[in-house]
C-alpha positions in Angstrom: 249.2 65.6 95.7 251.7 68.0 97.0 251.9 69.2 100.6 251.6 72.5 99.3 248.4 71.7 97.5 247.1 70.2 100.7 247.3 73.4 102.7 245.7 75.6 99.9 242.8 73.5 100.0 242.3 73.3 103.3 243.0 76.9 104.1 240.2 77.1 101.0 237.4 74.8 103.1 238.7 76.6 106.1 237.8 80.2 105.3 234.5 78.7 103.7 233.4 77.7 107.2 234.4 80.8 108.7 232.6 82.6 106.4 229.8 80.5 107.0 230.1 80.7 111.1 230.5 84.7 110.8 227.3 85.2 108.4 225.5 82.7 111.1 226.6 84.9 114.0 225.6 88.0 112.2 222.0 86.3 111.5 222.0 85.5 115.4 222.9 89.2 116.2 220.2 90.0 114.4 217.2 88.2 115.5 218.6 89.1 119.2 218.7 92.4 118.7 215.0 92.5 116.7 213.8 90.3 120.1 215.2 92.8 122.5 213.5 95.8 120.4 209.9 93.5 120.8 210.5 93.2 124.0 211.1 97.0 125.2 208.8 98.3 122.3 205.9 96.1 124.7 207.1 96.9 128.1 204.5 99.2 128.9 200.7 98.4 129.2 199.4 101.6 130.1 197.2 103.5 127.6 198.9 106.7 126.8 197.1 110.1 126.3 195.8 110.6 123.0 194.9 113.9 121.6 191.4 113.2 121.4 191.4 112.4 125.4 192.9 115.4 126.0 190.0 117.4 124.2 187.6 115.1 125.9 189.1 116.0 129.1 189.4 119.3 128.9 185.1 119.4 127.3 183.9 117.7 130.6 186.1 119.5 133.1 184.0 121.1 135.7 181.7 120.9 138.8 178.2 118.5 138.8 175.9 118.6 141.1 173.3 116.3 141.5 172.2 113.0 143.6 173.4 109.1 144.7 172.4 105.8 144.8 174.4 104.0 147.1 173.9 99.9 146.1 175.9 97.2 148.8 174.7 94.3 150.6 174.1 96.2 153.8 173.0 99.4 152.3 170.8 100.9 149.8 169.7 104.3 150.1 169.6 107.6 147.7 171.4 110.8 148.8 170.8 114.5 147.6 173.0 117.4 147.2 176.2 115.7 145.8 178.7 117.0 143.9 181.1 115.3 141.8 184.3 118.1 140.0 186.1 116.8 136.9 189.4 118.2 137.2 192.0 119.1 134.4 195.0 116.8 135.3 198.9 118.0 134.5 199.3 114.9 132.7 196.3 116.1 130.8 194.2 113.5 132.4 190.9 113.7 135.1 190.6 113.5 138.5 187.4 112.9 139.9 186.6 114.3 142.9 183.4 113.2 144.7 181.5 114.5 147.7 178.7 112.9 149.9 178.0 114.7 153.0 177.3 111.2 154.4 179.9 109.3 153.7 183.0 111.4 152.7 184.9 111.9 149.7 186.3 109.9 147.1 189.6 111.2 144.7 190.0 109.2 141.8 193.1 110.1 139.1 194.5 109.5 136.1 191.1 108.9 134.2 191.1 109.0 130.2 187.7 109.6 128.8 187.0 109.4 125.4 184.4 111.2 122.9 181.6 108.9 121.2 178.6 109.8 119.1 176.6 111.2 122.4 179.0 112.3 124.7 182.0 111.0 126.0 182.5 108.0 128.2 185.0 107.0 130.7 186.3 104.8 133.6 188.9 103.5 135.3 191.5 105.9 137.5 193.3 104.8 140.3 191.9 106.8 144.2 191.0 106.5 147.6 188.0 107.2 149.2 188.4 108.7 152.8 185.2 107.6 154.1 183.6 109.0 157.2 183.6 106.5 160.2 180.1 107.1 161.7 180.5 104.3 164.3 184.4 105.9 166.0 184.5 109.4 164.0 187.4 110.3 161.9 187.8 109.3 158.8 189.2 105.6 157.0 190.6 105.3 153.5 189.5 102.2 151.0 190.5 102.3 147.1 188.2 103.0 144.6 187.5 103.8 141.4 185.2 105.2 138.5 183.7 101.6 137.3 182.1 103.6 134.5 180.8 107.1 133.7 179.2 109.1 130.3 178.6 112.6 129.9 176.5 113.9 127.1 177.4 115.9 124.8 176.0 119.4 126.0 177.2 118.2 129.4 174.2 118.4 131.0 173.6 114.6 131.7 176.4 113.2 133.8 176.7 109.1 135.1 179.1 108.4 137.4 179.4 104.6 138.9 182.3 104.8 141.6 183.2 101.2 143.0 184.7 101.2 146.4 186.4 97.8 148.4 184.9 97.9 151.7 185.8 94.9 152.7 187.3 95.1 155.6 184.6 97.8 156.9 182.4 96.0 159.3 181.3 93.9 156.2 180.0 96.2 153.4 182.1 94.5 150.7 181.9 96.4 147.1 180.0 99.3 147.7 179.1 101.0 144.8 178.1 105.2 144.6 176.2 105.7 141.1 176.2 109.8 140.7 173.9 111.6 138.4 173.2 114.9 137.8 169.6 116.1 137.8 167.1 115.9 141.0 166.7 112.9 143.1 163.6 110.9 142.6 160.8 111.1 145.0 159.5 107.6 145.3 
């Protein structure tokens, strides 16, 4: 076989292989770049506002007045005279707002409720309650939240169960406010 003949053929097998290595380093592109678009379409956990929250939201907005039960392992006592305001967020979202003459108030936000066959039900929200400290006056702040909550549907029933960490309040632990509209029971 001639030289000549040589060098064709292997130029031949040559650009075979880098055919081959450029059509497996496209492939590769390709699965990286479908990986990186998994990865940033995933990023984010939080539940975004839907339409349907919105008009869920903007249904239960308004001021509720009505009573407590306050449940932890040092207290348990019912309060009168309460009032809890659902607020109309920016971001189209509630803010809970409530107020115990007792013990202070709570400001919960970011809530998304959502509409079901009765009502609407929510929970959740990121707040603070700024409690009243009986024992040195002023005030202390422990997080909270709205554990879970349902309105019905012509608004006039209203649920609230607010979670608070108290744990580093003389002992209390988890105390937990549950709000309801209506008049307190006389036992």
């Amino acid at each position: 076989m001639h030289i000549s003949a040589i060098l064709i053929n292997f130029a031949l097998e040559n650009q075979t292989v880098q055919n081959k290595m450029k059509l497996n380093k496209f492939f590769a592109f390709i699965a990286f770049a479908l990986g990186a678009c998994l990865f940033v379409a995933c990023g984010d956990d939080e539940i975004p506002v839907t339409h349907e929250s919105e008009i869920a939201a903007k249904a239960v907005a308004g001021t509720y007045t009505g009573w407590t039960r306050l449940q932890s392992n040092m207290v348990n006592k019912d309060y009168a005279n309460d009032t809890l305001t659902l607020a109309l967020a920016s971001d189209k979202t509630l803010t809970a707002i409530f107020k115990n003459k007792t013990w202070g108030v709570a400001t919960i936000k970011g809530i998304k409720p959502a509409m079901v066959t009765e009502g609407y039900v929510f929970g959740g929200g990121d707040g603070t309650f700024e409690m009243n400290d009986v024992r040195q006056g002023g005030t202390q702040e422990f997080p909270c939240s709205v554990d879970s909550a349902f309105v019905s549907s012509d608004l006039k029933d209203l649920k609230v169960f607010i979670k608070a960490n108290m744990s580093v309040a003389g002992g209390h632990g988890e105390m937990q406010f549950a709000f309801q509209t209506g008049d307190m029971p006389t036992e």
